[in-house]
ROMARBA-706510 format. One record per residue (C-alpha): x, y, z. Coordinates in Angstrom, 1 decimal. Example, Ala and Ser with C-alpha at 12.3 -4.5 7.8 and 13.67 -1.06 7.14 Angstrom:
# ROMARBA-706510
((12.3; -4.5; 7.8)),
((13.7; -1.1; 7.1)),
This chain:
# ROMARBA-706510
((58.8; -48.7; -111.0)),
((57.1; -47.7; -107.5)),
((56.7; -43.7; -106.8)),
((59.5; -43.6; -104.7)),
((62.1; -44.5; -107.1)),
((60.4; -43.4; -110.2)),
((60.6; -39.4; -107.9)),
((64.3; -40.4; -107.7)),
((64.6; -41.2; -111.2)),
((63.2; -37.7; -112.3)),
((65.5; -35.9; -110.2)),
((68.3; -37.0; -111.4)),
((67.4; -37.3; -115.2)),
((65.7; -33.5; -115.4)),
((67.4; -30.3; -114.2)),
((66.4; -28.1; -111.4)),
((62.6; -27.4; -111.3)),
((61.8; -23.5; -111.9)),
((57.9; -23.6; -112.7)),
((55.1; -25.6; -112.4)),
((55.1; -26.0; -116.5)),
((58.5; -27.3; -116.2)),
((57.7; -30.2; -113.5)),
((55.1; -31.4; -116.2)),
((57.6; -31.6; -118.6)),
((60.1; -33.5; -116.7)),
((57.4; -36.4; -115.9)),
((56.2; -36.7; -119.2)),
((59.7; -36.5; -121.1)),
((60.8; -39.5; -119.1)),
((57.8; -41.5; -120.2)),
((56.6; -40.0; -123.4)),
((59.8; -39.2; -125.5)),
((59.0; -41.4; -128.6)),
((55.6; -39.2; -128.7)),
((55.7; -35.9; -130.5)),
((52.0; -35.4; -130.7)),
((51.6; -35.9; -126.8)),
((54.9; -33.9; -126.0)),
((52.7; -31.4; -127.8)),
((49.6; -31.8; -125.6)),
((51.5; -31.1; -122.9)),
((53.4; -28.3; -123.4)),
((50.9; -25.9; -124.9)),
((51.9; -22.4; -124.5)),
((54.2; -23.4; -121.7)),
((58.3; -22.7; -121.9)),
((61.0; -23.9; -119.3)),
((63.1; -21.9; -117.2)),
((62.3; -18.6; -114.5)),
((60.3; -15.7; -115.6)),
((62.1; -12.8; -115.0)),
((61.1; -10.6; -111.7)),
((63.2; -8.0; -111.1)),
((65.7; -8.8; -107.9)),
((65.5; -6.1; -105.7)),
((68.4; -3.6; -105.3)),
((70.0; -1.6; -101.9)),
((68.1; 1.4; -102.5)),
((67.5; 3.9; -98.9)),
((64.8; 5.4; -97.9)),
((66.5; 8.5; -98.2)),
((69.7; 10.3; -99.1)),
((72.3; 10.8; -96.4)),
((72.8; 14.8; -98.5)),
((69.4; 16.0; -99.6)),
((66.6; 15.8; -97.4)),
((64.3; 12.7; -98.0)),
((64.4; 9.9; -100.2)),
((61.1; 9.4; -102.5)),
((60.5; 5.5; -103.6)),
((59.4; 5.6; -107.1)),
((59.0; 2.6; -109.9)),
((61.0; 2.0; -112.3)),
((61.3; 4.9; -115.3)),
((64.2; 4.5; -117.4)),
((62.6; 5.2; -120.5)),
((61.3; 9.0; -119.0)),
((62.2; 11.7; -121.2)),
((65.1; 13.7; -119.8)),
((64.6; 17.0; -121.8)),
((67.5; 19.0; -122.7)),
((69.6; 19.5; -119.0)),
((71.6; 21.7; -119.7)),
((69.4; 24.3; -121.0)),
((69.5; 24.8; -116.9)),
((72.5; 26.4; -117.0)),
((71.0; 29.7; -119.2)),
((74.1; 30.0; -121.8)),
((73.4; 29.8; -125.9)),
((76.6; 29.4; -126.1)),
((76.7; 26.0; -124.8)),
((73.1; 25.1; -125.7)),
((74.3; 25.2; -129.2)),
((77.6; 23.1; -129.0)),
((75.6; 20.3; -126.9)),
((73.0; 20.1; -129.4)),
((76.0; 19.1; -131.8)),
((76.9; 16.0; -129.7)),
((73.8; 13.5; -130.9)),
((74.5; 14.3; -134.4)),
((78.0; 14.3; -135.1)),
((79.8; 12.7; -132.1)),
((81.6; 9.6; -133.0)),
((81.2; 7.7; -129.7)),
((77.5; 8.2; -129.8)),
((77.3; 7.4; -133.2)),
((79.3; 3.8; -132.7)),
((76.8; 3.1; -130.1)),
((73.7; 4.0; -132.2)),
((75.6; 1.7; -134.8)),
((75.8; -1.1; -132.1)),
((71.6; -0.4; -130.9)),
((70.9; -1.3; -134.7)),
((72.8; -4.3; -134.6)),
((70.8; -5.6; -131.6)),
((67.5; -4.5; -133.3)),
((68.9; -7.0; -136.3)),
((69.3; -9.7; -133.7)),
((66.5; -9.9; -132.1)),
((64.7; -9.6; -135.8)),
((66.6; -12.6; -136.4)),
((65.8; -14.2; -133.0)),
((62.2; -14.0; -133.7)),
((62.4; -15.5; -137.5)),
((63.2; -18.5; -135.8)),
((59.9; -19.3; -134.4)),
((58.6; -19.7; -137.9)),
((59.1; -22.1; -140.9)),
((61.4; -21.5; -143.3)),
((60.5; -22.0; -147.3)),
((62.8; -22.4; -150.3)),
((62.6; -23.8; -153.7)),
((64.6; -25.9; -155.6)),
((64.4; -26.2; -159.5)),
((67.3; -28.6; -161.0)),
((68.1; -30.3; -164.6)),
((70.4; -32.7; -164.8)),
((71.7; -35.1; -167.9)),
((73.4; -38.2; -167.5)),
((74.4; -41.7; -169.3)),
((75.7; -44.9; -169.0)),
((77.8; -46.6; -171.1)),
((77.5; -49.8; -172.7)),
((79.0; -52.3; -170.2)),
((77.5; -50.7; -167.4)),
((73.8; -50.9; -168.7)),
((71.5; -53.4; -168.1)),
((70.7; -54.0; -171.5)),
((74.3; -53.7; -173.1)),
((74.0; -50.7; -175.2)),
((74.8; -47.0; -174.0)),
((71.6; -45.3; -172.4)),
((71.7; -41.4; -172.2)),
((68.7; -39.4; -169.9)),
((66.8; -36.1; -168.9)),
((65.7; -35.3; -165.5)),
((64.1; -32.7; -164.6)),
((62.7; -31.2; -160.7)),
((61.0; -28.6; -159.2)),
((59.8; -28.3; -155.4)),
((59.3; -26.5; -152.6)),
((60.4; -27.5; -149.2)),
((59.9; -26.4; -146.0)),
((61.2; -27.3; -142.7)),
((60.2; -25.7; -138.9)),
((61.4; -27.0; -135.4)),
((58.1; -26.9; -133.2)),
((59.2; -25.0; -129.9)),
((58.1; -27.4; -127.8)),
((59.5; -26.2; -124.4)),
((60.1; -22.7; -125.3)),
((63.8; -22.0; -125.9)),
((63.7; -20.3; -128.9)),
((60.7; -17.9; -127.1)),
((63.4; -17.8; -124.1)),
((66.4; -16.5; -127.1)),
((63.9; -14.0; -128.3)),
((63.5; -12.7; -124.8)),
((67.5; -13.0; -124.3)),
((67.4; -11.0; -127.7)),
((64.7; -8.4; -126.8)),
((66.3; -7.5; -123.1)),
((69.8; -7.3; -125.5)),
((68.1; -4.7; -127.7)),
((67.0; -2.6; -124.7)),
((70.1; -2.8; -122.9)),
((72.2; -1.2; -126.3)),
((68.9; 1.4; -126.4)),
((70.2; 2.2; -122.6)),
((73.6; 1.6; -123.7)),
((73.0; 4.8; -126.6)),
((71.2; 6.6; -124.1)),
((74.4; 6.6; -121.4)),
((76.8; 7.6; -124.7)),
((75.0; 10.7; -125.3)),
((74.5; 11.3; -122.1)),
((78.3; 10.9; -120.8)),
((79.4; 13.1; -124.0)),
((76.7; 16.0; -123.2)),
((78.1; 15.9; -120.1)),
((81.7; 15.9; -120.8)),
((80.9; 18.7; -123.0)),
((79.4; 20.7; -120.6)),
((82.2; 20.1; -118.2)),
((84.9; 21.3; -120.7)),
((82.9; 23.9; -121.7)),
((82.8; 25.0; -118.1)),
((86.1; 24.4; -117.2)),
((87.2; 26.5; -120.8)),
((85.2; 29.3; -119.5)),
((86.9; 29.4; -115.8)),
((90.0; 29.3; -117.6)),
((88.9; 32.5; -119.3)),
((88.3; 34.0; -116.4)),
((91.4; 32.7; -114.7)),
((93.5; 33.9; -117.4)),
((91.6; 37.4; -117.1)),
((92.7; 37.7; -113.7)),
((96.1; 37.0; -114.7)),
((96.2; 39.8; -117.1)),
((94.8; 41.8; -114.6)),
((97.3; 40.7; -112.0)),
((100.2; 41.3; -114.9)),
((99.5; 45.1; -114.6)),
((99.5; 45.8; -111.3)),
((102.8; 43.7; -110.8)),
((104.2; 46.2; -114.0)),
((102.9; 49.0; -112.2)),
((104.6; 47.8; -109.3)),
((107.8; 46.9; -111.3)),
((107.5; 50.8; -112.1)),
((107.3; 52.0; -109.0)),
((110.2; 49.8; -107.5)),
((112.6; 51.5; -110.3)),
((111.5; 55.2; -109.6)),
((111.9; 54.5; -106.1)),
((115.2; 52.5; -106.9)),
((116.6; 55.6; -109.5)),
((115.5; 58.1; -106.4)),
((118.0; 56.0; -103.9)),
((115.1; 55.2; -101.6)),
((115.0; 51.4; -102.6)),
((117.4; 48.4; -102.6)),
((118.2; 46.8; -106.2)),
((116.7; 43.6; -104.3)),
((113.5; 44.9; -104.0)),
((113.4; 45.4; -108.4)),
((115.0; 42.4; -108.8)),
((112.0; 40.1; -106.0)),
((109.8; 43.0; -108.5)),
((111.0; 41.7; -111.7)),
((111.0; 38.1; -110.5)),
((107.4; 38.5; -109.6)),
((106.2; 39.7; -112.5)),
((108.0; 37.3; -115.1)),
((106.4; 33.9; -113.3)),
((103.0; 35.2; -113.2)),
((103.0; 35.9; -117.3)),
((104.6; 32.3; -116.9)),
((101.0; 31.2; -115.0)),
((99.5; 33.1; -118.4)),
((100.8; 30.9; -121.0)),
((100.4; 28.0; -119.5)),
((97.0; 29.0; -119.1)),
((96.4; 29.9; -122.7)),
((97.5; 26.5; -123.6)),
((95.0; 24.7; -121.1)),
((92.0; 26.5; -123.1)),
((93.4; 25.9; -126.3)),
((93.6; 22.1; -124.8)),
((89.9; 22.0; -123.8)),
((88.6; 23.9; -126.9)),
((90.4; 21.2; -128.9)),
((88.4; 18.7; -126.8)),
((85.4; 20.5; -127.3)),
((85.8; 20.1; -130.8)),
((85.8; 16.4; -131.0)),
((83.3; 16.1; -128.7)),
((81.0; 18.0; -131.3)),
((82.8; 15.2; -134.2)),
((84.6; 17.6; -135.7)),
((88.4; 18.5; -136.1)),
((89.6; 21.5; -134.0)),
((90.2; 23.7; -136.5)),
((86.5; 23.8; -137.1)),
((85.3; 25.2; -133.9)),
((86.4; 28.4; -132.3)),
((85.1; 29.5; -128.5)),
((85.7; 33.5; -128.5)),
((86.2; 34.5; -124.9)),
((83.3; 36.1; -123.9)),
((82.1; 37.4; -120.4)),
((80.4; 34.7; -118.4)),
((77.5; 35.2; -116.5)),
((77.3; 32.0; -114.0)),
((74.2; 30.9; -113.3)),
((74.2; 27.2; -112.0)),
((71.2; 25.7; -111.7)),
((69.9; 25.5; -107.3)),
((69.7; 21.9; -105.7)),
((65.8; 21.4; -104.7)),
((66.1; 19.7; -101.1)),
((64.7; 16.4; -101.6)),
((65.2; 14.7; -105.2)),
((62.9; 11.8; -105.8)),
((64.6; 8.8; -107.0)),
((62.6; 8.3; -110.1)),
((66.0; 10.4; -111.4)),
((68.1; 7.9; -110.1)),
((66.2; 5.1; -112.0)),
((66.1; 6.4; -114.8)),
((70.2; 6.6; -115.4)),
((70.6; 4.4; -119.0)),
((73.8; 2.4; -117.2)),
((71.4; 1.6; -114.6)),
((68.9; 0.6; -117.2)),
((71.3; -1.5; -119.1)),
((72.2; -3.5; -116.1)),
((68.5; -4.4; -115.4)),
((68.2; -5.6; -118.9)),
((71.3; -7.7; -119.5)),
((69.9; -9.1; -115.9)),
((66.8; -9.8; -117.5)),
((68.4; -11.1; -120.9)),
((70.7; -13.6; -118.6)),
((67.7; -14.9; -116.5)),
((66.5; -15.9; -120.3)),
((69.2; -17.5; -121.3)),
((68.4; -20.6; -118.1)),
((65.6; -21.2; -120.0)),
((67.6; -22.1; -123.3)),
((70.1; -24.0; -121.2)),
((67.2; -25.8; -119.7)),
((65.6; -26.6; -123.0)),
((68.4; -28.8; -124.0)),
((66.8; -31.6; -121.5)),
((64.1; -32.4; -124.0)),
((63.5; -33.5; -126.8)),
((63.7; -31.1; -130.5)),
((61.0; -31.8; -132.7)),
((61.3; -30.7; -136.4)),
((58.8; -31.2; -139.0)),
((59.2; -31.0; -143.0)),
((57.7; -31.5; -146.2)),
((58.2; -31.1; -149.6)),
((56.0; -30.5; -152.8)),
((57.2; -30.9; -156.2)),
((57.3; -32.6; -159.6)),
((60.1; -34.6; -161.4)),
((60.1; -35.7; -165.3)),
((62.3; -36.9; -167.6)),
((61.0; -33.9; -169.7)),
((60.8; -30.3; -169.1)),
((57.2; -29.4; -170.6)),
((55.5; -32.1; -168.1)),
((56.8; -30.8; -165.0)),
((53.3; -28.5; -164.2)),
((51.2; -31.7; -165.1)),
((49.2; -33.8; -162.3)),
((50.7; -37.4; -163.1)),
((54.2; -36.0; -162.2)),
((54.0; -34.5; -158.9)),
((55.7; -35.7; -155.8)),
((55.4; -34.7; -152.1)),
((57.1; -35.8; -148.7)),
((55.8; -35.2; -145.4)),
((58.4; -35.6; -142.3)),
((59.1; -35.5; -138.6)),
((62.3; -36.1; -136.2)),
((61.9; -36.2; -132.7)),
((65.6; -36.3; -131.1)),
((67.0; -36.2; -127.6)),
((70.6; -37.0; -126.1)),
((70.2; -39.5; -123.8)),
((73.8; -39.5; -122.1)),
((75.9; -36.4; -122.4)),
((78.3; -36.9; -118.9)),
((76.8; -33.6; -117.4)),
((77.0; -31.6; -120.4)),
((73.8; -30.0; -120.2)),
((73.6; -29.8; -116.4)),
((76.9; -27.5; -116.9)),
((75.0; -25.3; -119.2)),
((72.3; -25.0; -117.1)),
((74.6; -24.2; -113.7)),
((76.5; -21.9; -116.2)),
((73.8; -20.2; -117.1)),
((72.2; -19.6; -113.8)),
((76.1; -18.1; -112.5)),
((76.1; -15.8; -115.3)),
((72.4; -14.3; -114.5)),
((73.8; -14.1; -110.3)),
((76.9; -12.2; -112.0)),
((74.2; -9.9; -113.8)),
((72.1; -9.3; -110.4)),
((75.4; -8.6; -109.0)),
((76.3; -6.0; -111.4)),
((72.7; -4.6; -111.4)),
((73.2; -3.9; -107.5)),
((76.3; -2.8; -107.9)),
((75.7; -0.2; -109.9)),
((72.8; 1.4; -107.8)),
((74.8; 1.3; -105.0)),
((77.3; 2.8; -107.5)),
((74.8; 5.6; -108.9)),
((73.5; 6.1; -105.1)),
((76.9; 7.2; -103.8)),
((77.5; 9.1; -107.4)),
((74.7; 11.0; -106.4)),
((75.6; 11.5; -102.6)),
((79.1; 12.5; -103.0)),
((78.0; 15.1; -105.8)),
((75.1; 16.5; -103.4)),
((77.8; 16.9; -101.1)),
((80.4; 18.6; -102.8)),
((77.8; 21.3; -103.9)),
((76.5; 21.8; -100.6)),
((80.3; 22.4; -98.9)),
((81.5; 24.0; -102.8)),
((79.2; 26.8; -101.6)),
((80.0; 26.9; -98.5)),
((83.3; 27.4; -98.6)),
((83.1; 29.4; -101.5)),
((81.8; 32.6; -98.7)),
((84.3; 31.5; -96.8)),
((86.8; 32.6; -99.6)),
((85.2; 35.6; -100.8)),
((85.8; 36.9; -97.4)),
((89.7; 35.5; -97.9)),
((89.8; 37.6; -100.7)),
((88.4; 40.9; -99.3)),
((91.2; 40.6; -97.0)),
((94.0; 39.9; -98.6)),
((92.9; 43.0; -100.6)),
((92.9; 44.9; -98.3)),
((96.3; 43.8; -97.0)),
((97.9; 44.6; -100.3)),
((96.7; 48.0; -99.8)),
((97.7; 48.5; -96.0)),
((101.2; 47.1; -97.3)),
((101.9; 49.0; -100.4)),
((101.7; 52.0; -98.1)),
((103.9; 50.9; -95.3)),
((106.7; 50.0; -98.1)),
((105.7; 53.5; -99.8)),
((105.9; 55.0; -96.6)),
((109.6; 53.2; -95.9)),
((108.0; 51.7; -92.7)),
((108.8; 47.8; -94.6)),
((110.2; 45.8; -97.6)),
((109.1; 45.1; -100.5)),
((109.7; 41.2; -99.8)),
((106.5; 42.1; -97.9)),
((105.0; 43.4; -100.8)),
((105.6; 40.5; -102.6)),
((104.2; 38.4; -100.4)),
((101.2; 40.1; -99.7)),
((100.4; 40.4; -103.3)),
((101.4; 36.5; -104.0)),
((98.4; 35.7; -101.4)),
((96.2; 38.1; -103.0)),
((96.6; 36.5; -106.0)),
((95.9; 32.8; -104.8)),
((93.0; 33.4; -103.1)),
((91.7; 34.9; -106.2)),
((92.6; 32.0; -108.0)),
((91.1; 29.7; -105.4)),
((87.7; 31.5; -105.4)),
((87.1; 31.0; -109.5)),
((88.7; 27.1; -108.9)),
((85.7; 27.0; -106.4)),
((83.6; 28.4; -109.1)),
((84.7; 25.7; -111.5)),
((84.4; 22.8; -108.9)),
((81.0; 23.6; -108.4)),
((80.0; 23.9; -111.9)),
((81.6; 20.5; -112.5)),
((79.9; 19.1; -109.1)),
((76.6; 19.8; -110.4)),
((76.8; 19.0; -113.6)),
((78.2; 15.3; -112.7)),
((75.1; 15.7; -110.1)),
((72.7; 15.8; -113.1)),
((74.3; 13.5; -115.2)),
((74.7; 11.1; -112.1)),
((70.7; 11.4; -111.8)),
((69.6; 10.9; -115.6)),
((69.6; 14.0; -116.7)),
((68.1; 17.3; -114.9)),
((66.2; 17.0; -111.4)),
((62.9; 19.5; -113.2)),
């Protein structure tokens, strides 16, 4: 065979060429397959298929919201301290520190993280031999007509051995599973990481969200009074002849749909303190949030976040690793091209009685090795191998995907806390004014110059852009809290 053909041959007997290792194991499987020993020259330390480098992702040079964006290497394991500490409330700091011990979600993924630790424990036993021992007694006859000497022959055996077998790993696949099996374990590590993460935050969120309902349902109380007060006023003035029974009727009507807005508010709290509750993995008659005053304090943006915060989100994390755990699994596909080399042997000693099976004379041993390989398989490993490499692009893929996914998370949530506070001055100002319009109008109607459909109307608007202003609150609150969780975990 000239070098031409015998080039031509290789090509289309090996799969794809990754390394340089690999190229030397494609010439010498073609000519050396019925030679285990110099297979095992060759190959050395040496396995088949790509090492992993990490693809790069579409990551700016800055964020489009905050200021500069600060290159950084890759962190994921950085410690993200307790982020919501930032917000300055005991209150929550001691239902969040309830979520890593007793959520159930959290708890099924720490669950799943042991699993993949068992795995990969299992993945790496494969490299070694394996031992076991065999001890057996049997009895057994023959009868007359089936002996060779025509009378009925009875007899003891008796064997004890140990054997052990262990498939070499010539070109590296079950190095390349191990690999596949360690990237596995640190994606479910990242995966446990995201779960208590996501429920922290969810917490916080509802916890947030409870506390803007207190102070939503507050106002309402408030808002209840005056509108009684009013209600009073209307009938005096009604008794006196110097108002319409319309204008204690729109009074009446006005006050009955805003302690409407108060129940329905009550049973949005008791909704998120139910929440709350199994959030913390316990049943909602277990946990009670008193209403309490609530001093906001939410945490101030710094202008330019670095994106070691960004790199270090655990989804993030968990999509590098199943890359790396996919880019693996080509090696095991490309494996299959060569030939499996397993060794065994066996020690022992068999006798027709018991008491001489520990004596010299008796002992038997077997020493073994099986080189195989499939020669034709119609394309059956070549579709492994073009399977494998797919599932690995579909990984990159989803590794880009969700940086570009945690970038805009990040960008959207800058925004909505930069405009969140901006328009919350733009409201406070609403609200100073439609103040003072109630006032302005409760004296006209006192003072006969209008109606008390004006009134009504004044104080509706009153009362919806001091609903509007805590909302704001709220949305900002939630903004920057899906703004730490977005980044990992606290910007400090």
């Amino acid at each position: 065979m000239n070098t031409d053909k015998f080039k031509n041959f290789v090509r289309r007997t090996v799969p794809p060429i990754a390394t340089p290792c690999e190229y030397v194991f494609a010439i010498f499987s073609v000519h050396l397959r019925s030679s285990a020993v110099a297979l095992g020259l060759v190959v050395g330390a040496c396995a088949v298929g790509p090492n992993y480098t990490k693809p790069d992702a579409p990551v700016p040079q800055k964020y489009k919201e905050a200021g500069d964006w600060v290159v950084a290497k890759p962190s994921d394991a950085a410690p993200k301290g307790k982020w919501w500490e930032a917000f300055r409330d005991p209150v929550l700091n001691g239902l969040v520190e309830q979520v890593s011990i007793s959520n159930q979600t959290v708890a099924a993924s720490e669950a799943r993280y042991r699993q993949a630790v068992a795995e990969t424990r299992a993945a790496q036993a494969t490299l070694f031999p394996t031992l076991g021992a065999d001890v057996n007694a049997t009895r057994s006859g023959q009868g007359s007509a089936a002996s060779a000497t025509g009378t009925a022959v009875t007899g003891n055996r008796f064997t004890a051995q140990v054997e052990a077998r262990w498939e070499v790993d010539l070109w590296g696949a079950i190095r390349r599973q191990v690999e596949a099996a360690k990237a596995g374990q640190e994606a479910s590590a990242a995966d446990l990481e995201n779960a208590r993460l996501s429920m922290q935050a969810q917490l916080v969120t509802n916890y947030y969200a409870l506390r803007v309902a207190d102070m939503q349902v507050s106002l309402i109380e408030d808002t209840v009074e005056a509108f009684q007060t009013s209600l009073k006023v209307t009938q005096n003035r009604y008794a006196g002849g110097v108002a319409a029974k319309v204008d204690v009727v729109q009074a009446q009507a006005q006050l009955l749909s805003t302690q409407a807005s108060l129940v329905d508010l009550r049973a949005t709290r008791a909704s998120l303190e139910h929440s709350i509750a199994v959030l913390m993995g316990k049943a909602p008659a277990e946990v009670t949030i008193a209403p309490a005053k609530f001093e906001v304090h939410i945490p101030d943006v710094p202008p330019g976040i670095p994106s070691t915060l960004l790199e270090r989100r655990p989804d993030i994390a968990t999509a590098e690793r199943n890359m790396a755990a996919a880019n693996a699994r080509i090696g095991v596909a490309q494996a299959a091209y060569f030939p499996a080399l397993n060794l065994s042997g066996s020690f022992g000693t068999a006798s027709s009685a018991a008491r001489n099976l520990l004596k010299a004379p008796y002992r038997v041993w077997s020493l073994g090795a099986d080189l195989a390989d499939t020669l034709i398989d119609f394309g059956a490993r070549s579709a492994q191998v073009e399977l494998a490499r797919a599932q690995y692009d579909e990984q990159v893929a989803n590794y880009r995907q969700a940086v570009l996914g945690g970038i805009q998370e990040v960008e959207d949530n800058l925004a909505n806390v930069h405009w969140l506070t901006e328009e919350t001055k733009v409201e406070q100002e609403a609200v100073r004014a439609a103040r003072e319009s109630v006032v302005l109008t409760v004296n006209q109607y006192k003072a006969g110059t209008v109606s008390y459909l004006n009134v009504v109307t004044v104080q509706a608007t009153l009362l919806n852009e001091q609903a509007k202003l805590v909302g704001l609150l709220g949305r900002k609150l939630s903004a920057t809290v899906v703004l730490m969780r977005a980044l990992g975990g606290t910007w400090e």
